[in-house]
N, C-alpha and C positions, 0 to 999 in steps of 0.2 A: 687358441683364442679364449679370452675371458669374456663373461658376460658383466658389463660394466656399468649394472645397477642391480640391487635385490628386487624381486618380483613381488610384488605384496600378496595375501589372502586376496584371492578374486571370488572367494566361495560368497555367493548371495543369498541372504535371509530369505525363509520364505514361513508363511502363516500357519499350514500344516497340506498333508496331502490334500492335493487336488482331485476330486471324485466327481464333478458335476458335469455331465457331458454337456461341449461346447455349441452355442444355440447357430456358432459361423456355419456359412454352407458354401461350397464352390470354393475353397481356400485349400491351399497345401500345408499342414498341421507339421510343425518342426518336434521332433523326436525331444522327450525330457533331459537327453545327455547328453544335445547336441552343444556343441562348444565352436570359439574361434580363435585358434592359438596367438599367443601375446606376442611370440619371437615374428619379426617381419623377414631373418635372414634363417637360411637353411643351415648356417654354422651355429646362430646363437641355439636352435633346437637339440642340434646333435649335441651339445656343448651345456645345455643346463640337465639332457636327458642322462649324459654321464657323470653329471657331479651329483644330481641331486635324485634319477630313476624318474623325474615325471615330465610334462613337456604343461607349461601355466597355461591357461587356458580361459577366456572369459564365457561365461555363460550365452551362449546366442540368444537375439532378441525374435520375436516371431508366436504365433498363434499356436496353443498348443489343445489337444485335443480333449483334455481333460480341464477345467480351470475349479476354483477353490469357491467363490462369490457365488452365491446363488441371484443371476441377475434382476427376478422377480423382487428380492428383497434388498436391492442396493442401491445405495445414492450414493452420488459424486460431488465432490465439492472442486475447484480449479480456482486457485491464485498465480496472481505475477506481479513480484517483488524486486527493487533493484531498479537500476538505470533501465530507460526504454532501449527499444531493439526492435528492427526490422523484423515482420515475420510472428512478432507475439499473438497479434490476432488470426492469425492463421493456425497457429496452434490452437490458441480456444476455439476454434471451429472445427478443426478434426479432431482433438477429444470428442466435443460434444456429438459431432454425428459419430464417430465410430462406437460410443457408447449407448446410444439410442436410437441408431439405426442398425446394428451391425450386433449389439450384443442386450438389447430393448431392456436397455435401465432404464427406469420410469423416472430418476429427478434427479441434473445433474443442475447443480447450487455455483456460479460464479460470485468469491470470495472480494469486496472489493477493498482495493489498495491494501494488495498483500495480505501480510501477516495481521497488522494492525486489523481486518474485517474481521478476524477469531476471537477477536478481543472485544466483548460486550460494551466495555470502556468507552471505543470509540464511539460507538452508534449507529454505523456502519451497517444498512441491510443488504442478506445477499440479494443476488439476482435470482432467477431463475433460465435459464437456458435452455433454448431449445434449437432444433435445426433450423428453424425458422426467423427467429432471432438471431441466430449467427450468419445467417444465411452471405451475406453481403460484406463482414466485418474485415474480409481478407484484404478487400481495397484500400482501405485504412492505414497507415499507419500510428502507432501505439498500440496501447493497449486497453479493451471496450471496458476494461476491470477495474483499468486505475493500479497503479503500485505506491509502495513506499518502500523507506530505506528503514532496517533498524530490526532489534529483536524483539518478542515479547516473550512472556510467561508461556513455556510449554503445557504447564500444567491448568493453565486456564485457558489456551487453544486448545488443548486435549478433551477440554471438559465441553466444550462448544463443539467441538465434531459428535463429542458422545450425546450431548443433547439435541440435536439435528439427526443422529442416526446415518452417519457419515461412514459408509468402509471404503471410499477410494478418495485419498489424496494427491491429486497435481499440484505439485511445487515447481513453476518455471520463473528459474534463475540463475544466477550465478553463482559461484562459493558461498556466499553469503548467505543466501537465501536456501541453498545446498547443507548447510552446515546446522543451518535451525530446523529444516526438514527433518535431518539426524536425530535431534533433539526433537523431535514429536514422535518420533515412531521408535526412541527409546523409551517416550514417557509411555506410549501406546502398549509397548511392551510390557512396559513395569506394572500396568492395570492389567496387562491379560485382555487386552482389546483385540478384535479381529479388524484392523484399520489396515490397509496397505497405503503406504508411502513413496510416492514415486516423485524424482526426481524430474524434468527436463531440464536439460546445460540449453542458459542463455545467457552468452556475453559475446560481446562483437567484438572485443580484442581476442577471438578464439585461443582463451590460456588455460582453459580445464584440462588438467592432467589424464591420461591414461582414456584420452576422447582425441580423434582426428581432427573432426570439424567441428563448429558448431554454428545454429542456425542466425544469419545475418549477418556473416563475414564476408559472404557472398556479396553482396550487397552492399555493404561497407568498400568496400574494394572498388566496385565497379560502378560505385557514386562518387568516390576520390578521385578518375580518372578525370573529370572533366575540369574537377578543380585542377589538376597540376596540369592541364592545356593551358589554362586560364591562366595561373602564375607561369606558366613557359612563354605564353603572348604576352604576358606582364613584363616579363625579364627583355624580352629580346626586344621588347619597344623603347626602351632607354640606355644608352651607351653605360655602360656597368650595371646593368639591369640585376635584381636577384630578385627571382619568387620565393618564396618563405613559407611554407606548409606546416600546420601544427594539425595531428591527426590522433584519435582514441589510442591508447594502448599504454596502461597503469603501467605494468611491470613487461609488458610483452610486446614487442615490438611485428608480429604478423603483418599488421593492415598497414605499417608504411613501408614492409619489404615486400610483401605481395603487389602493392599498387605502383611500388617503383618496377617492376616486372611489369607490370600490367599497362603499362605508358611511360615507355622509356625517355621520357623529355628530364627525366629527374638524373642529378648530376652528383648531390648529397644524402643517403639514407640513412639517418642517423636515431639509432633504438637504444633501448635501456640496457642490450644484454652486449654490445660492445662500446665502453668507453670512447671519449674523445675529451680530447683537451681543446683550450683557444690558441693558445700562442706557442707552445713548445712541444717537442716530442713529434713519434711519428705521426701520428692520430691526430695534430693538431688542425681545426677549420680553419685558423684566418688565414695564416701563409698559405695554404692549399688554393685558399677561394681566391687567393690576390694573383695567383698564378693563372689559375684558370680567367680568370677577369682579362689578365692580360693575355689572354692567348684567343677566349671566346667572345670576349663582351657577355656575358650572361651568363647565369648560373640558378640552379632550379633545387631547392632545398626543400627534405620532405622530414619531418622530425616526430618523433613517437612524444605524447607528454609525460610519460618516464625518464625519457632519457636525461644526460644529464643535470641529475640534482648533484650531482656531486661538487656543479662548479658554484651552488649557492653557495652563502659563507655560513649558515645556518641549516640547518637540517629541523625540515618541517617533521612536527611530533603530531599534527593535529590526524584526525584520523574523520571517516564519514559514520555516519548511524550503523553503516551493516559491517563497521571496524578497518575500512581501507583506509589506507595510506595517504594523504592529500599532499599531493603534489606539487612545489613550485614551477608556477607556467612557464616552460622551459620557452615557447613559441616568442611570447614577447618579449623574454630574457635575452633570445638573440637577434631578435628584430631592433632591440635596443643598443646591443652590445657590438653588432654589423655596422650599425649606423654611425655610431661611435667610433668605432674602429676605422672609417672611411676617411671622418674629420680629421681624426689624429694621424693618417697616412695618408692624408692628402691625396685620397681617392677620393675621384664627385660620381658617387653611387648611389641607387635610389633602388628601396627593399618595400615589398608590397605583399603583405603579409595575408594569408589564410587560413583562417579556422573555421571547417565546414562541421565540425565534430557534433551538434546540437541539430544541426541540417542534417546531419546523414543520419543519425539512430531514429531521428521519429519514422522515416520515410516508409512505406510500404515496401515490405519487398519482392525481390524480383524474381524470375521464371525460378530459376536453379533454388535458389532457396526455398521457395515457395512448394516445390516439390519436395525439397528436403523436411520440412516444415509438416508437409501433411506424412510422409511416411514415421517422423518422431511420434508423430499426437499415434498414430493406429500403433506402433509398438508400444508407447506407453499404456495404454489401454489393455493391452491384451499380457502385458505384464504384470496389471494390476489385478484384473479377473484371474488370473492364473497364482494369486495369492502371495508374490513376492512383495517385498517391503526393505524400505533403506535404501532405496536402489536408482541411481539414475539411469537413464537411457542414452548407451554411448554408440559412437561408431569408430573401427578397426578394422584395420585389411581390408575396406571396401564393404563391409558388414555392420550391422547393426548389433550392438551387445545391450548386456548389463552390468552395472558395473557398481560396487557397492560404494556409497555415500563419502564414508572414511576415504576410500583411496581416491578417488576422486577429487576430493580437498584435502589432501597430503599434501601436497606443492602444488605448485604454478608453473603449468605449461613455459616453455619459454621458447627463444630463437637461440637454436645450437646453431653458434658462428665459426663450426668447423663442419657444417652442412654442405650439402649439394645446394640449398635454397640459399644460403650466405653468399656461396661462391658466386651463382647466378647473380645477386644480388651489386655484387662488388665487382662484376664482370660488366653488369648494364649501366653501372655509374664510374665507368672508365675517366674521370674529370676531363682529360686534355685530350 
């Protein structure tokens, strides 16, 4: 067996030893070398331990007994940049208590609308946070901070942590936001600052590489469901009825394969990472759907807004503030092109199209998340007092890691369509 990618550096920066005993009480303290191996198969182990003598390994995430920040003398600062997401105010609430109740930092500073708050430019004054403040924020959805899209000056964010007296940075984002974090705690570097830079992954099309989950996918998912009831009552109410679902996911298609699993009324799943065509080839929609038409009266179409751009005649160049890719609305392109294609085949079909995508990121979210949500904020926290820096907070194997900045914006997550989840997927959308 080969192992059928290279394994990057998962070694994570850290500030310098950590000598300060930890203020936690009543906690199980995680060993300094404790790790959680990268291979999820017991072949990929035996198989990279005999080509290469080691087995990769990501740093475990967790309370450690010793930390670096002397709590008496630290401030926190916490930004969230990037599209809204289910779940953001629940992270600024467990930062804030785990680090002033739990580890009694005297002022932790919320950043507002991202990056742009470090920027004096704006005008932008921080917040001040406290448990009592945050107390409530959970029920909410958004975010109590405010974001924006786009980069600034590392060297004048740097210069505004240093003049506030800042040594722990929360960065909760996505690549984007992930990638300029990088660049702050390189510039931090480059002065010989004692800042630690922490990442939190937040994108609801869960596509951070070398991270299982991340927080509001959950949520995402299990807010879709009611939408494709909706377009499945929609379909089956009109003799060649089609629901038409247009759902988050840039490059990654998760939230319409998970949600087609997750309410199986959907008949079409269609993502960025498997082609399709209209009229020819095997992959082609319309002759599929005219078949099924004839066979079901009805048909329930759930579409990633990645997927195909290939059938514009132009390839969109534009890109958004934090460098993404902007996408031709794939949703109305074939809500258009269906409709069209009825007239021209003298099918009398009627297409009723949903986009809940603006409805579902602001929403609050739900149980599952929301636990997942507060256990990120208490590891980020105690990976920041423990003096690591560059480093997001991932989860693997069921565990909680760290995972350094770079590799974690190498690539983009995707949907392997020679999975067990593809199969499921192409199994639950049996057309006829």
């Amino acid at each position: 067996m080969e192992i059928m990618m290279q394994i990057p550096d998962l070694t994570v920066k850290h500030l310098g030893a950590p000598t300060i005993p930890s203020p936690l009480t009543g906690v199980k303290f995680i060993p300094e070398n404790a790790t959680v191996i990268y291979a999820k198969d017991v072949n990929e182990v035996e198989e990279e331990l005999k080509n290469t003598g080691k087995i990769s390994a990501f740093e475990a995430a967790g309370p450690r007994e010793k930390i670096y920040h002397d709590p008496s003398w630290t401030h926190a600062a916490i930004l969230t940049a990037g599209g809204l997401c289910p779940g953001l105010n629940d992270v600024i609430k467990g930062l804030t208590r785990t680090l002033m109740l739990r580890y009694n930092v005297p002022i932790v500073f919320g950043i507002r609308y991202g990056y742009q708050g470090l920027n004096p430019a704006f005008g932008y004054e921080p917040m001040l946070l406290t448990p009592d403040s945050v107390d409530s924020i959970h029920e909410d959805g958004g975010t109590v901070l405010g974001s924006s899209r786009g980069r600034q000056d590392e060297t004048i964010m740097v210069e505004t942590l240093k003049r506030m007296n800042i040594k722990l940075l929360f960065c909760i984002g996505g690549d984007g936001t992930l990638r300029c974090a990088h660049d702050i705690a390189l510039e931090v570097e480059r002065r010989g600052l004692n800042i630690s830079v922490i990442g939190i992954p937040k994108t609801i099309d869960n596509d951070i590489n070398y991270i299982d989950k991340t927080f509001g996918f959950e949520t995402a998912v299990y807010a879709t469901g009611p939408v494709i009831s909706a377009a499945h009552n929609e379909a089956k109410g009109a003799p060649n009825g089609i629901g038409l679902i247009h759902v988050m996911g840039r490059d990654s298609g998760f939230i319409a394969a998970y949600a087609t699993l997750a309410n199986t009324h959907v008949n079409y799943c269609l993502i960025p990472e498997d082609p399709f065509s209209l009229y020819d080839g095997e992959h082609a929609l319309l002759p599929s759907l005219e078949r099924r038409l004839k066979l079901r009266k009805h048909a329930v179409i759930i579409v990633s807004e990645g997927a195909g751009q290939h059938l514009f005649k132009e390839d969109s160049e534009k890109r958004d503030k934090s460098g993404n890719k902007l996408h031709h609305n794939i949703g109305e392109f074939l809500r258009d092109t269906i409709t069209s294609w009825g007239k021209e085949s003298n099918i009398d079909l009627t297409v009723k199209y949903f986009d809940p995508s603006y409805l579902i990121r602001s929403l609050p979210s739900n149980g599952t998340d929301s636990v997942f949500c507060e256990m990120l904020a208490q590891h980020a926290v105690h990976c920041a007092m423990a003096g690591c820096t560059d480093v997001v907070i991932g989860h693997w194997n069921d565990r909680f890691t760290y995972v350094p900045i770079p590799v974690a914006t190498s690539s983009r997550k995707k949907v392997d369509i020679e999975s067990g989840l593809w199969d499921s997927v192409k199994s639950a959308t049996w057309k006829y």
